[in-house]
C-alpha positions in Angstrom: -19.2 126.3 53.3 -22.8 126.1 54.4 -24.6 123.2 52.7 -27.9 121.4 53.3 -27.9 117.8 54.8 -29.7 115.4 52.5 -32.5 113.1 54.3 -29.7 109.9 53.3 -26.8 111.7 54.8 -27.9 113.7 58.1 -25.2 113.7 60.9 -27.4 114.4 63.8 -28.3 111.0 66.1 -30.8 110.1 68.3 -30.1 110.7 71.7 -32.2 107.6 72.7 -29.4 105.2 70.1 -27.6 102.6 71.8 -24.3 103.4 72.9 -20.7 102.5 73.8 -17.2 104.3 75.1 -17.1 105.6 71.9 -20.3 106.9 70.9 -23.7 105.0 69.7 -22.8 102.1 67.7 -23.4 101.0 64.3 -27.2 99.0 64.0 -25.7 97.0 61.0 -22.2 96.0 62.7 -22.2 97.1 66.1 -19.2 98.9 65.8 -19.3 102.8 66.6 -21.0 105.2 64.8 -20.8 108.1 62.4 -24.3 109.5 62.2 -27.2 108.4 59.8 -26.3 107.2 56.5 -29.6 106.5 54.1 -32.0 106.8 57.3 -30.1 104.3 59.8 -27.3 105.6 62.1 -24.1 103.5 60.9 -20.5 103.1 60.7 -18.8 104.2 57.3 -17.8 101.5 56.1 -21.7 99.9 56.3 -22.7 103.1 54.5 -20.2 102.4 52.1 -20.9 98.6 51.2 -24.6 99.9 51.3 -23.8 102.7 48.6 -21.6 99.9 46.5 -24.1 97.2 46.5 -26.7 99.3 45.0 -24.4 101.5 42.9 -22.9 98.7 41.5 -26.5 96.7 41.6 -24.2 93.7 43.2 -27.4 92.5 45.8 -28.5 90.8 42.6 -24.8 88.4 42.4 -25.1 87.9 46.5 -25.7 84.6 47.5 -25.9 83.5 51.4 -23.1 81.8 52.1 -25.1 80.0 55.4 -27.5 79.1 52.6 -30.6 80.4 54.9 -30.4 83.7 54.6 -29.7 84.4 58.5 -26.4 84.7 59.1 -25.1 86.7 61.6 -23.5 90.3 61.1 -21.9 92.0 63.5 -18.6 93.9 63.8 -16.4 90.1 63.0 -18.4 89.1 60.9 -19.9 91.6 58.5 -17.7 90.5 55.6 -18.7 86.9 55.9 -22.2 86.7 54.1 -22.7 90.2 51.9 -26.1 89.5 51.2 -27.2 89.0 54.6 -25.6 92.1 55.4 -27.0 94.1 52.9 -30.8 92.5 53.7 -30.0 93.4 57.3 -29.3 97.1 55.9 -32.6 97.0 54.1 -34.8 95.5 56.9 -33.5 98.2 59.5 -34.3 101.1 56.9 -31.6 101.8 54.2 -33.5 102.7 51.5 -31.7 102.4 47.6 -33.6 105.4 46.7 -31.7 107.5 48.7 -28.1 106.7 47.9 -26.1 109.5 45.8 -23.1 109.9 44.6 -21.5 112.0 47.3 -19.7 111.7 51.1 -21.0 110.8 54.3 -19.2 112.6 56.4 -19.8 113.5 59.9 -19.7 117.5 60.1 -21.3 118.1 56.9 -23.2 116.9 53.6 -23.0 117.9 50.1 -25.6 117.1 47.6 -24.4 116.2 44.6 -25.8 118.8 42.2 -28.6 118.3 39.6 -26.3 118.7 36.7 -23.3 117.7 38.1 -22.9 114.2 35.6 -22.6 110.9 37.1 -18.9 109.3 36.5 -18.4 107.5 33.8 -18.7 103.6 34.3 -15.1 102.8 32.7 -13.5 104.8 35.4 -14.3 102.2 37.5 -11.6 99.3 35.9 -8.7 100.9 38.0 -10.9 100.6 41.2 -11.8 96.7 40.5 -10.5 94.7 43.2 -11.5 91.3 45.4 -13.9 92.5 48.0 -11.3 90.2 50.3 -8.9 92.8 50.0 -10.7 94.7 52.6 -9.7 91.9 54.9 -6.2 93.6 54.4 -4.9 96.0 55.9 -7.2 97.7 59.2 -8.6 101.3 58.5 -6.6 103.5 60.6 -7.6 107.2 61.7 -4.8 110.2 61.4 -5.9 112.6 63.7 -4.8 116.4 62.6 -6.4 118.3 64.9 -3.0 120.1 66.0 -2.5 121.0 62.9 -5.8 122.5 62.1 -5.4 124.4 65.0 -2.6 125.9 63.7 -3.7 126.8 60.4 -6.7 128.0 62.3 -4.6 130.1 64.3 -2.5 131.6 61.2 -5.6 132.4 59.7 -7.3 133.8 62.4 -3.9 136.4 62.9 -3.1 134.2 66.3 0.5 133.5 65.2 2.0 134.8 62.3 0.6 137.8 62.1 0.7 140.1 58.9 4.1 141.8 57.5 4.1 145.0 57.6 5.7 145.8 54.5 2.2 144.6 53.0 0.3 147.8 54.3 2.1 150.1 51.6 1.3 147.0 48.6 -1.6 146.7 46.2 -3.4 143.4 46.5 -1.9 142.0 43.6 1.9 143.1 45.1 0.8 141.5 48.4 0.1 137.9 46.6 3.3 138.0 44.9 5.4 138.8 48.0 3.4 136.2 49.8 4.5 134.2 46.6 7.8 134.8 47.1 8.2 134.3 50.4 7.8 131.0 50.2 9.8 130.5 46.9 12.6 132.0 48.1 12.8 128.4 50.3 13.2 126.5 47.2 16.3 124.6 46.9 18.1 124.5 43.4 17.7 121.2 41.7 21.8 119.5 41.9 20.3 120.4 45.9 16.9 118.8 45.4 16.8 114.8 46.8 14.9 112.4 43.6 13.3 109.6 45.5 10.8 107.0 45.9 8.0 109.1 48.4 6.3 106.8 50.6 2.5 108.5 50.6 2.9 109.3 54.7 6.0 111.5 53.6 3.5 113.2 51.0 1.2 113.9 53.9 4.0 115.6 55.3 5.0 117.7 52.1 1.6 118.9 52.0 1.4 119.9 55.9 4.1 121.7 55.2 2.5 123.4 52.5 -0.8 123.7 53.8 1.0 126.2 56.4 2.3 128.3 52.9 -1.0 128.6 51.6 -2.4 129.8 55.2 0.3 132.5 55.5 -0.6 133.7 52.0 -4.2 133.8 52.4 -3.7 135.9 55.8 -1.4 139.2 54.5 -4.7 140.0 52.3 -7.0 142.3 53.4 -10.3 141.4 51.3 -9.5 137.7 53.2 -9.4 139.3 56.7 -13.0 140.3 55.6 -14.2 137.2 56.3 -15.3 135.5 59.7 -13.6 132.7 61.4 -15.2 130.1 59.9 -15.6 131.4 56.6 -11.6 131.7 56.7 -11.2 128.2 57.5 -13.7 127.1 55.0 -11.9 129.3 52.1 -8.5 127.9 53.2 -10.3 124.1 52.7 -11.6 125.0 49.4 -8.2 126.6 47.7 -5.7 125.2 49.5 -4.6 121.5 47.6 -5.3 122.8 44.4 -3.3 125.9 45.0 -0.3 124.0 46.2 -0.3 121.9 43.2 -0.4 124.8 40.6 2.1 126.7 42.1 3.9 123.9 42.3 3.4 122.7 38.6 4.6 126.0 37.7 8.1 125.9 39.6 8.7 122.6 38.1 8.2 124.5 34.8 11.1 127.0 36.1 13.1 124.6 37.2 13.1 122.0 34.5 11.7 123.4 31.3 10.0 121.1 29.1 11.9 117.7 31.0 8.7 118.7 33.3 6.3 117.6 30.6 8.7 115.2 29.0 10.1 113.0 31.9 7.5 113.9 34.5 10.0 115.5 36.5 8.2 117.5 39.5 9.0 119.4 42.2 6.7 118.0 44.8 8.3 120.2 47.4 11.2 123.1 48.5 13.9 119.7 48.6 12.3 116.8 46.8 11.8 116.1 43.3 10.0 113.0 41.7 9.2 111.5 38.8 5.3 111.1 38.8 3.8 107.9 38.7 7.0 105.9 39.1 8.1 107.7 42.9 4.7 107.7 44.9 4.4 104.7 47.1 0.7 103.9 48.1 1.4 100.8 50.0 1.0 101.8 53.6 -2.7 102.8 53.0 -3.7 100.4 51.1 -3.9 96.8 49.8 -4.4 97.8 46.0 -1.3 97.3 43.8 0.8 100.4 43.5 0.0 100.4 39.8 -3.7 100.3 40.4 -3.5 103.3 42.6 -1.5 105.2 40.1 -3.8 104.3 37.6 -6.7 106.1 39.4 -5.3 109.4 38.9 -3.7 108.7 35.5 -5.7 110.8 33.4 -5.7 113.8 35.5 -1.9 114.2 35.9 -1.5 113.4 32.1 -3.9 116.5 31.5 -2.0 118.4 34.2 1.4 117.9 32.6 0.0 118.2 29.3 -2.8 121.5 29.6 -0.9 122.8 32.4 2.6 122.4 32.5 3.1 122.3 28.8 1.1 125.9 28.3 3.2 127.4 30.8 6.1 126.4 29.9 5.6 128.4 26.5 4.3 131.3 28.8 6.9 131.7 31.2 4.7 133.4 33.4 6.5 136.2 36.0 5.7 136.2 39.8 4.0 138.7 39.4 1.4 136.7 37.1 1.7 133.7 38.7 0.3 135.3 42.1 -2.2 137.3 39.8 -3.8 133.5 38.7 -3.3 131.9 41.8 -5.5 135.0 43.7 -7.9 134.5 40.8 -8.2 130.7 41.1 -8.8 131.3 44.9 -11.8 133.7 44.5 -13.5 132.1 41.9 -13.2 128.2 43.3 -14.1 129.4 46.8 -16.7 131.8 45.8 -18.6 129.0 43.2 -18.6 126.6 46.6 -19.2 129.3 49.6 -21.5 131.8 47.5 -23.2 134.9 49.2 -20.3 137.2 51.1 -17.3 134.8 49.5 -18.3 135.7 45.6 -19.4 139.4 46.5 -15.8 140.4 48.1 -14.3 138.0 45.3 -15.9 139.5 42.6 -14.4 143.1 43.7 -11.1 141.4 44.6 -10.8 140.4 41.1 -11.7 143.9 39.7 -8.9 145.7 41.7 -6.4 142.8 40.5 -7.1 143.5 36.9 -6.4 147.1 37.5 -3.4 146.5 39.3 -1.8 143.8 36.2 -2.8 146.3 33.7 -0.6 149.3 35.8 1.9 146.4 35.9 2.4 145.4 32.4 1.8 149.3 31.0 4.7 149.9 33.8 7.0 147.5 34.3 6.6 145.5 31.1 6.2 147.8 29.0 3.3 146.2 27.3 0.1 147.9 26.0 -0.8 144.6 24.2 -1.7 142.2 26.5 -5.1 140.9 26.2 -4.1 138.0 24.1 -1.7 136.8 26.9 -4.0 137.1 29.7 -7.0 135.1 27.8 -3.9 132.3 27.4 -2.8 132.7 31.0 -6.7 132.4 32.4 -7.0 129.4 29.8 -4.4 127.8 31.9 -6.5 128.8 35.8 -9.3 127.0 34.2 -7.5 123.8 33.1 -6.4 123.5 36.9 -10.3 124.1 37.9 -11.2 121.7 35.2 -8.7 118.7 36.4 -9.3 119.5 40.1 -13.0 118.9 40.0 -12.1 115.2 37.8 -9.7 114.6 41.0 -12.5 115.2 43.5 -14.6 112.9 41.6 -11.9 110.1 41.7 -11.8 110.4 45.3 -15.2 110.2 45.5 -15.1 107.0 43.7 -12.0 106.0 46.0 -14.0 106.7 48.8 -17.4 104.4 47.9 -14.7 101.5 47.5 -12.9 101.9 49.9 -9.4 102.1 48.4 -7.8 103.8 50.6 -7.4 102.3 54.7 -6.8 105.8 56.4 -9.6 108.4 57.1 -8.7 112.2 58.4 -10.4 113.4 61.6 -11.2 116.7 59.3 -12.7 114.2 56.6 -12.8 117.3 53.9 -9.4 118.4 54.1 -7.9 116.3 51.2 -10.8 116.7 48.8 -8.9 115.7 46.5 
């Protein structure tokens, strides 16, 4: 997705900074450097306790601890005194004017749009913690470059490849055999392990998964349309929240209404959990378990409630299922990539409709179907809905610092 860098969160640095092994360093810490956050080129975690302060007006509740209001800050001792640290961000350029509520990440910036509303101040109670904490455990990096060279390769038709049976399909036949496909991995439940899922064993799940979404992306042709990077950019746009409806959806088949009732969810092909009691946090971070879960609270009561309930009384087929997944994907990709993403989207969509109309008039027998569609599109847009309040909660997540682990392809879990 193309985006334009905001003056507080350009990534480009000055060939003339100081520099070590790694890069140039940090001018607040001294450790290395992520690119210029709020004018001065800094680590993350100084642009982060530069966004908090202000965000959280906390510069006003700092007191030095030296009690002269020069104590040292550098890379062992930039927790010590938080208001010399924050003057020192001040005095070298870091202006309060130009913090917003959005990422600093290295290979690109998104400005948070004009009428995009700021979150709400209680959502921060499940985020309040002692700033000591971040004492705890060290920030750690997990480096996924092999695998985004492999999804890059899948979608780019370097391994893989397309199935030929696709070439004779309609677009909406080739989603629902790239549907299937990967449903036909899915183990019955007396086969399916329940279990407490540490959150590393969740990253796996979802690499796992991520690979699905690839390989369904690549058999269609109005995809293959799109360049290199545009592919890879789609794939980061679609690819969390199409996991988690699909797999919302085969709970649903699976468990009926002990889905909505117990929480019971098929996370993946071979485990199932009961959400909010099964996720362990506590490698990547020193919050309570609790505390984490209580972050994301609302939004998987609204998922089990506005999407797993509604479906349930659907019972969508495959055939529809693939129809709204296809439909989510153009539409979420196409509001963030615009230009050549929503033009080819927009058609995609067109032909889809004409193909579940020839569906239901043929193989369901059903002339009278407007009412179910507006019910099942109800449903795409309560997963659009809840996936943009996720994004926000990582956002929030992200300014304080909850979690210790970063990605070396920072966007990839947006949410």
């Amino acid at each position: 997705m193309s985006s334009v860098a905001s003056p507080s969160d350009c990534s480009s640095e000055s060939s003339t900074s100081p520099t070590t092994l790694n890069g140039p360093i940090c001018k607040i810490c001294g450790l290395t450097a992520h690119g210029l956050h709020f004018g001065v080129l800094t680590c993350r975690a100084c642009a982060a306790f530069f966004r908090r302060t202000v965000v959280m007006e906390r510069d006003k509740k700092y007191k030095c601890r030296g009690g002269e209001d020069r104590c040292a800050v550098s890379s062992t001792d930039r927790y010590q005194c938080r208001l010399c640290r924050f003057n020192k961000c001040v005095e070298l350029g870091m202006t309060p004017e130009n913090v917003q509520w959005n990422r600093d990440s290295i290979p690109t910036s998104r400005k948070r749009k004009e009428d995009e509303p700021i979150i709400p101040a209680n959502d921060l109670k499940a985020l309040s913690y002692p700033e000591s904490s971040l004492l705890g455990k060290p920030r750690t990096i997990m480096d996924i470059t092999i695998l985004a060279s492999k999804i890059k390769e899948i979608l780019n038709e370097k391994s893989g490849g397309i199935d030929a049976i696709t070439k004779k399909m309609n677009t909406l036949e080739i989603a629902d055999y790239g549907l299937k496909k990967w449903r036909n991995q899915q183990r019955s439940e007396e086969k399916m392990k329940l279990e407490v899922l540490p959150v590393r064993q969740m990253f796996a799940i979802f690499e796992k998964q991520m690979i699905v979404v690839a390989e369904w992306l690549i058999q269609q042709p109005d995809f293959r349309l799109l360049d290199a990077t545009e592919r890879w950019q789609f794939f980061k746009c679609v690819w969390n929240m199409w996991r988690r409806f699909e797999r919302f959806e085969m709970s649903v088949k699976m468990f009926g209404m002990k889905t909505v009732n117990e929480k019971k969810f098929a996370i993946s092909n071979e485990q199932v959990i009961n959400v909010g009691f099964h996720i362990d946090f506590t490698e990547i971070t020193d919050i309570p378990n609790e505390k984490v879960q209580q972050m994301f609270r609302d939004s998987m009561v609204k998922l089990f409630h506005e999407v797993a309930k509604p479906l349930f009384e659907l019972r969508p087929s495959s055939v529809e299922m693939a129809y709204m997944l296809t439909q989510m994907s153009w539409q979420v990709a196409g509001k963030q990539m615009q230009g050549k993403v929503v033009e080819i989207g927009e058609r995609v969509c067109d032909e889809m409709a004409n193909n579940l109309h020839s569906y239901y008039l043929k193989e369901e027998m059903r002339s009278n179907y407007a009412g179910r569609l507006v019910r099942l599109m109800s449903v795409v847009n309560a997963v659009k809905k809840i996936h943009m309040e996720r994004r926000k909660t990582m956002e929030l997540a992200r300014i304080f610092e909850v979690f210790k682990v970063e990605f070396s392809e920072p966007d990839i879990f947006d949410c």
